[in-house]
C-alpha positions as CSV (number, residue, x, y, z in Angstrom):
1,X,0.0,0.0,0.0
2,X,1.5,3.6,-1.1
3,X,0.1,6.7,0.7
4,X,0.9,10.0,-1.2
5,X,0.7,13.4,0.8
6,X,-0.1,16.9,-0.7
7,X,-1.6,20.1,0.2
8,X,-3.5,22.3,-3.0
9,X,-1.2,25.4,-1.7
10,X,2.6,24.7,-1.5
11,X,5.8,25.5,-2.5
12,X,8.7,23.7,-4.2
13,X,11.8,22.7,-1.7
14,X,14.7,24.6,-2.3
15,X,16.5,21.7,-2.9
16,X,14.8,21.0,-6.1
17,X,16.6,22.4,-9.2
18,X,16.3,20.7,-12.1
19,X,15.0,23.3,-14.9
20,X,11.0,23.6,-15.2
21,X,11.9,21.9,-19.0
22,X,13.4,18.7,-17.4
23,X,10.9,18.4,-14.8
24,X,7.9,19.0,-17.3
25,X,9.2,16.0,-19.3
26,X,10.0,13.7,-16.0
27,X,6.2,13.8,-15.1
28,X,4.6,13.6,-18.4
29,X,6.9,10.5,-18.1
30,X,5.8,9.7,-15.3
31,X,2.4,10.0,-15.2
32,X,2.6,7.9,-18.3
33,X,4.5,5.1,-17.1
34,X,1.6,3.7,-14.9
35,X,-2.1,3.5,-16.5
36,X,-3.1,4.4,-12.9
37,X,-0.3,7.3,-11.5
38,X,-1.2,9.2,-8.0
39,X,-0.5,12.5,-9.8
40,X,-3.6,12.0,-12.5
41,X,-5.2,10.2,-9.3
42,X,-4.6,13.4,-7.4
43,X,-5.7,15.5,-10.0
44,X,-9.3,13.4,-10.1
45,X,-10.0,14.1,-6.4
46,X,-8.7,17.9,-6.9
47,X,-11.3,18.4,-9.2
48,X,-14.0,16.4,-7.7
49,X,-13.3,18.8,-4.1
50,X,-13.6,22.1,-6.6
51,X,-16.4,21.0,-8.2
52,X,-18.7,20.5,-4.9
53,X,-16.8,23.8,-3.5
54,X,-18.7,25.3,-6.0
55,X,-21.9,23.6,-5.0
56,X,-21.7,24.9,-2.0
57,X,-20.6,28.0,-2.5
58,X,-17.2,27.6,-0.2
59,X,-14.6,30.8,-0.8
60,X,-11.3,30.2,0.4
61,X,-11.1,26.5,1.0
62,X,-8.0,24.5,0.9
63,X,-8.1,20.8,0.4
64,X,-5.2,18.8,2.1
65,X,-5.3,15.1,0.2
66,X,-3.4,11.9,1.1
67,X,-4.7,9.3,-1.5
68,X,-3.7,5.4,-1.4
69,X,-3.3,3.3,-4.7
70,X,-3.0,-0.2,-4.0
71,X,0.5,-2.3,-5.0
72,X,-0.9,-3.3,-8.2
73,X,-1.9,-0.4,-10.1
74,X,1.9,-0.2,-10.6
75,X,1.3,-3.7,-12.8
76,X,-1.8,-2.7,-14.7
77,X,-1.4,-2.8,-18.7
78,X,-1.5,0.4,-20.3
79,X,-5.4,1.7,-20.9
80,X,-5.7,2.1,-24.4
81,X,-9.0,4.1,-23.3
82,X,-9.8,6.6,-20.7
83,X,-9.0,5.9,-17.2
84,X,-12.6,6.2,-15.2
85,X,-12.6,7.6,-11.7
86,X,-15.9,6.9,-9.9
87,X,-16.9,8.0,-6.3
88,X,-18.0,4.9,-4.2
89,X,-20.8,7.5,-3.0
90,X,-21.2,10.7,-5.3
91,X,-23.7,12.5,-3.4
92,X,-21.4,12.7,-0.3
93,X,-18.9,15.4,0.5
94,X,-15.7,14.7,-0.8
95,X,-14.7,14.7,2.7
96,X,-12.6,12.5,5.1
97,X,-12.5,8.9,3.5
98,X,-13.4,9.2,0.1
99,X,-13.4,5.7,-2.0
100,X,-12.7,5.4,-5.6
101,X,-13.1,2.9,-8.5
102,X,-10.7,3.4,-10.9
103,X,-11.3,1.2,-14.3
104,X,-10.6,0.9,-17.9
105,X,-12.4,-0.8,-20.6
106,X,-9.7,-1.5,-22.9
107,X,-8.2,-4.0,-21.8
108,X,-10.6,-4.2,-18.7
109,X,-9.9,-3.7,-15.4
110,X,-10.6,-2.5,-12.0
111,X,-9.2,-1.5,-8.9
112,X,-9.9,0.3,-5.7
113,X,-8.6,3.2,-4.1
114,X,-9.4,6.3,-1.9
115,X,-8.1,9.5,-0.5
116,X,-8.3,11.2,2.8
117,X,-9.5,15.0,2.7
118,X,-9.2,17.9,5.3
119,X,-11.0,20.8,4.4
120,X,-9.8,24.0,5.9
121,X,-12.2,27.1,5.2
122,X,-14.3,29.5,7.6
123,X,-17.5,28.4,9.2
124,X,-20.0,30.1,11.4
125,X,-18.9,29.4,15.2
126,X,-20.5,30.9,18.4
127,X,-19.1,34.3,19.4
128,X,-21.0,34.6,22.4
129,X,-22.0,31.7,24.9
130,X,-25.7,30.7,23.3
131,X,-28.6,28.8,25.8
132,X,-31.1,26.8,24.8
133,X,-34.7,28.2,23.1
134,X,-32.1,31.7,22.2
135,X,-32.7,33.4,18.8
136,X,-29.6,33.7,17.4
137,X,-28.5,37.2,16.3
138,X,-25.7,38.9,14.0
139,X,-23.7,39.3,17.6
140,X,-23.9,36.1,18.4
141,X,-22.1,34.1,15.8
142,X,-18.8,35.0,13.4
143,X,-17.0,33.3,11.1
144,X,-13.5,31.3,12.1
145,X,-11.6,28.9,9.9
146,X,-12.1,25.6,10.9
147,X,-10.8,22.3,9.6
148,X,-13.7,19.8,8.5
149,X,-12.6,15.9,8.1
150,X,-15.7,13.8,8.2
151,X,-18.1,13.8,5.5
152,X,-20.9,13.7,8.2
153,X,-19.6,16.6,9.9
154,X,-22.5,19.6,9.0
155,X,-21.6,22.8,9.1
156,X,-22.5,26.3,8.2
157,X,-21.2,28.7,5.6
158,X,-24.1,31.1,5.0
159,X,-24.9,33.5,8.6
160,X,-28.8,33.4,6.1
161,X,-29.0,30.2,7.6
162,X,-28.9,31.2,11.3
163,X,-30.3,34.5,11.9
164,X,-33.1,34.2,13.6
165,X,-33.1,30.2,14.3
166,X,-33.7,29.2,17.2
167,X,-31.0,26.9,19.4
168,X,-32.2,23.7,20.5
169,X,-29.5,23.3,23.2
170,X,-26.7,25.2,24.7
171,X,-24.0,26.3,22.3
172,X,-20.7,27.1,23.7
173,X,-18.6,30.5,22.8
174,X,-15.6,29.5,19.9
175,X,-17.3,26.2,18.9
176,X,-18.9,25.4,15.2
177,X,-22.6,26.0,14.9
178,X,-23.8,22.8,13.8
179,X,-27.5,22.6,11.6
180,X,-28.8,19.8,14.0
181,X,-28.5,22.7,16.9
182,X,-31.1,24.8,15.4
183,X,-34.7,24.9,14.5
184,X,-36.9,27.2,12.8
185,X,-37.8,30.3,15.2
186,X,-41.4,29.4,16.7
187,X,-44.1,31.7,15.4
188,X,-46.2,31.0,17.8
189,X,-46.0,29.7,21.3
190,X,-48.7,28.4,23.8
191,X,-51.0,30.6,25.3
192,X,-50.0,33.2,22.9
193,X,-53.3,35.2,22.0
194,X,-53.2,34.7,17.9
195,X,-55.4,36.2,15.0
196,X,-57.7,33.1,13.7
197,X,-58.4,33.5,9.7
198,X,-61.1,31.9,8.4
199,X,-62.7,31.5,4.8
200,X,-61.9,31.4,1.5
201,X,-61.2,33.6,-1.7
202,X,-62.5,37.1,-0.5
203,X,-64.6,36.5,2.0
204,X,-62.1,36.0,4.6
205,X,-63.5,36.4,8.4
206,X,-60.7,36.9,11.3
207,X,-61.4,36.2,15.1
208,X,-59.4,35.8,18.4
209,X,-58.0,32.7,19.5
210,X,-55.4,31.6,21.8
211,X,-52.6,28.8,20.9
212,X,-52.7,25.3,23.2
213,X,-49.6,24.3,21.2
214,X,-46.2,25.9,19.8
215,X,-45.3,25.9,16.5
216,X,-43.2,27.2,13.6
217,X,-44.2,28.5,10.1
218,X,-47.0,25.7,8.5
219,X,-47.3,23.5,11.6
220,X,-50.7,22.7,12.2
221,X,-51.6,22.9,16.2
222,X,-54.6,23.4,18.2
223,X,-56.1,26.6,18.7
224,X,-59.2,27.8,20.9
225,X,-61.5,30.0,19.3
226,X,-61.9,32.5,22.2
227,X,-65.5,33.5,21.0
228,X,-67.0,30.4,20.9
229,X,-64.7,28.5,23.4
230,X,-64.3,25.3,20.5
231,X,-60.6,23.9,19.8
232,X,-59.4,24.3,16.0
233,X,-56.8,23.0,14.4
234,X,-55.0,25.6,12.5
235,X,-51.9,26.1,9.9
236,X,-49.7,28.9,11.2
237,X,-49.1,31.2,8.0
238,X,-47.3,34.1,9.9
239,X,-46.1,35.3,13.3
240,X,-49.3,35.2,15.6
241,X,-51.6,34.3,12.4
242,X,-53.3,30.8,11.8
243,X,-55.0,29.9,9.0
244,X,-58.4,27.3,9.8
245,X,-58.7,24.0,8.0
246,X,-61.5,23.5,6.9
């Protein structure tokens, strides 16, 4: 098993000198040597990390990549086609393990491979100490770099996506605001007095009601119509405003 380190930005030892010409021609050699090379490997997972960086709207990423060819991609006949690079599972991040099929059609062949991605870039952290049931405002949160290396690990990129959400638990000051910390903010909460809506088209009718339920925007809860002392369901449409369903 060969591991091969590199980091997207770098520079080149001082104790390189061979002239740019030499080493042009030493690794177009190279690379064509093997069918399966770790530079054209390296290149694959380069551009599969840019790609989803533009996805995802990232701005100033940087990618640190160790890949892993097995023994025998050294031994491989020469592809008289294009070499295929396949993700094991496309619609993940091309973060922490990411596994490869590498393959040729002429003559046919197979093998496996993967790399190991770090992702440094700047995420949303807490910048104040956060409790539980808090809106989050602009002075609670800024952006710090951070370095992601699981594929599962969520985080936030976009401060759209936290303004005004609600955290679920307590965040700590410094550490990265994670999606499965927040919730929508609640439009309405129980025993809130709310404005009931009624009817349909033009004819719409509006009374008082008050909320036996929480609930953010389109959650049906319970409602009793303070007039006539019956319980509703409702659809919340807006802050305080539900919407009856029927």
């Amino acid at each position: 098993m060969t591991y091969h380190a590199s980091k997207q930005k770098r520079e080149v030892g001082a104790e390189v000198q061979l002239p740019l010409r030499k080493l042009l021609i030493l690794s177009i050699l190279w690379s064509l040597s093997y069918s399966v090379s770790a530079h054209l490997f390296k290149q694959q997972v380069d551009q599969d990390i840019k790609r989803y960086s533009q996805q995802q709207n990232w701005r100033n990423y940087d990618a640190e990549v160790l890949i892993w060819l097995p023994n025998k991609a050294n031994h491989l006949p020469a592809c008289k086609d294009t070499v295929q690079y396949q993700r094991a599972t496309p619609n993940n991040a091309p973060i922490g393990r990411v596994n490869y099929l590498i393959s040729c059609t002429q003559p046919s062949w197979k093998i496996r491979a993967h790399a190991k991605v770090k992702i440094g870039l700047e995420v949303w952290h807490a910048k104040t100490d956060i409790n539980p049931n808090q809106i989050l405002k602009k002075q609670n949160i800024q952006l710090q770099r951070g370095v992601i290396s699981r594929h599962t690990q969520r985080f936030i990129t976009s401060s759209q996506q936290l303004v005004n959400q609600r955290a679920k638990r307590r965040i700590r000051s410094g550490k990265i605001i994670l999606p499965s910390q927040l919730q929508q903010r609640l439009l309405v909460e129980r025993n809130d007095e709310v404005i009931i809506r009624a009817g349909s088209g033009s004819f719409v009718v509006s009374m008082k009601g008050k909320a036996l339920q929480n609930g953010q925007l389109g959650d049906k809860i319970y409602i009793k119509n303070l007039s006539s002392g019956k319980k509703i369901q409702a659809k919340i449409i807006a802050s305080g405003v539900v919407e009856t369903l029927f």
